[in-house]
Every structure is written in C-alpha cells, then in structure tokens.
Residue, then its C-alpha position, 0 to 999 in steps of 0.5 A: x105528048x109523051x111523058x118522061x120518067x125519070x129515077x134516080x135511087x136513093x142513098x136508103x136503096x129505094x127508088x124516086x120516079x118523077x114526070x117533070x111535065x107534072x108538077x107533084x108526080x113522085x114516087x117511091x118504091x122498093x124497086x126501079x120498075x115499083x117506082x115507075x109504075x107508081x108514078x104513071x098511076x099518079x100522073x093518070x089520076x093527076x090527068x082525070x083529075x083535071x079533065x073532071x075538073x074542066x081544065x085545058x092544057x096541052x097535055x090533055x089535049x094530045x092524049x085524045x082526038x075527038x071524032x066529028x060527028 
C-alpha cells in the first residue's frame, strides 16, 4: 500500500500534512517539504508502534513479505 500525503498551508504560513489512511498522522511545519517529512516520521512510529503491539491490518501487511523458510 502506498500512503497519500496531503498539504494544505495554513492562513499563519505554516504548513499542515496529513496521511489519511492513518487516523492522527499530522504535522506541522515551517515549510512544505518540513511538513512532509514530519508527517512520514510519525506514520512509521505509528506503524512500529502497532507491529510492537501484535496488531494486524492491511497496511502492515503490505509493507513486508516474509520469506519461507
């Protein structure tokens, strides 16, 4: 699965990214491209997080393959 970032800026000049397909991933940033690669930080934390944590979903599920052994 790939994971959409959208932007928008802000009436302030800052800039908001969000991943929809991750409930909570937003970010704030000085820039564009600040607030892009704070977001994709945060939706890999999110993702460890819930590996860690045993979840299952079809987003982690497509990120790896497991080989056979």
């Amino acid at each position: 699965m790939t994971f959409t970032v959208e932007t928008e800026q802000e009436s302030d000049g800052r800039w908001i990214a969000e991943i929809a397909q991750i409930p909570g991933a937003m970010a704030y940033g000085a820039t564009r491209d600040e607030a892009v690669a704070r977001v994709q930080a945060l939706g890999l934390r999110v993702l460890a997080e819930r590996i860690e944590q045993g979840e299952s979903s079809p987003e982690i599920q497509q990120v790896f393959t497991i080989a056979a052994a």
